[in-house]
C-alpha positions in Angstrom: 54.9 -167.4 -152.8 55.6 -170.8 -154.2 54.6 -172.1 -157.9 53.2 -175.3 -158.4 57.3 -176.4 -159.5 57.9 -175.4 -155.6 60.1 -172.8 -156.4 59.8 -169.1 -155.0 59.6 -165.9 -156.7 62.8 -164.6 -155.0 64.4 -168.0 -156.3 63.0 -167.5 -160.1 63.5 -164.1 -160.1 67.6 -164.5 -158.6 68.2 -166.9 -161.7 67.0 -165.1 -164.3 68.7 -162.2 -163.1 72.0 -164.5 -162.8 71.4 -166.0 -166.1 70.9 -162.6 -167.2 74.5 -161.3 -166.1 76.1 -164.4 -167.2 75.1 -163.9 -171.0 75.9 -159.9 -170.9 79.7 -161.5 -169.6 79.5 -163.8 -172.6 78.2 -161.6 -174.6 81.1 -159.1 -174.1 83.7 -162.0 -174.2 82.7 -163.0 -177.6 82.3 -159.7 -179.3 84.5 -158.8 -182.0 86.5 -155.8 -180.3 90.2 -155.6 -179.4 90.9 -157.5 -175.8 91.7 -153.9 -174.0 88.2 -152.7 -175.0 86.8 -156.1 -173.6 88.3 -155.5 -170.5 87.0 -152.2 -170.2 83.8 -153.1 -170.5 84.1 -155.5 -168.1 85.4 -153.5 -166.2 82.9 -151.2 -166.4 80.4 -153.4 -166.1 81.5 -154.7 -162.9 81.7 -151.0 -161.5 78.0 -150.3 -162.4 77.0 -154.0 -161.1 78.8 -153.2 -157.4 77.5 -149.3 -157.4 74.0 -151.4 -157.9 74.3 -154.2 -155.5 75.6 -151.3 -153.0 72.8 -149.4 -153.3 70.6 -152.3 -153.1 71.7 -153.5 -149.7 71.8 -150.2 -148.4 68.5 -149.8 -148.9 67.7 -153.2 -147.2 69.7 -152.0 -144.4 67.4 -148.9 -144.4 64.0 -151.3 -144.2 65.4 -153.5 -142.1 66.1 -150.5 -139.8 62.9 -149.2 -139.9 60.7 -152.1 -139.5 63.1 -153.1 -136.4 62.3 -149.7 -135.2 58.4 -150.5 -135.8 58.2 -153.6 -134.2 60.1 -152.7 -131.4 57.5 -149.9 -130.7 54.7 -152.5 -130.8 56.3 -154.8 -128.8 57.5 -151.8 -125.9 53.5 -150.8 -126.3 52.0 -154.4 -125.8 54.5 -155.0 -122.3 52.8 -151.9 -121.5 49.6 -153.3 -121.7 50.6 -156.1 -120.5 51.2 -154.8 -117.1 48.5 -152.2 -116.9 46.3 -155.0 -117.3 48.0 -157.1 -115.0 47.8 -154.4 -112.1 44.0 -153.9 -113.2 43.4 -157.5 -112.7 45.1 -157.7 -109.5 43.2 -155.1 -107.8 39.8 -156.6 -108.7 
């Protein structure tokens, strides 16, 4: 779905989630801790991001899977028809 601006959710929704991570890396860059604290929040934060995005594509993987699976099925089921309706025709 496009906005009148012509751009998509997936496009306005990517950004704000970029723009989103961006300020939570300033944001722990410019807090008043001690520089090994920073750093383990970042790394920390990095950890939970990857675990996320991990997940996330696995799951996509898992959709994909199963609407590859789906199609496939309709497709198998309309060469079926295909030809029974072919031979039907051909002995009329």
């Amino acid at each position: 779905m496009r906005d009148d601006n012509g751009y998509g959710t997936g496009s306005v929704f990517l950004s704000f989630l970029l723009g989103g991570i961006v300020g939570a890396g300033v944001a722990l860059l410019l807090a008043p801790q001690s520089g090994r604290e920073t750093r383990e929040k970042i790394r920390d934060y990095t950890e939970d991001i990857k675990d996320r995005v991990n997940s996330t594509v696995a799951s996509g993987k898992d959709l994909f899977e199963e609407k590859k699976s789906v199609i496939k099925t309709a497709v198998e089921a309309g060469k079926e028809a295909y030809e029974r309706e072919k031979e039907r025709l051909s002995k009329s």
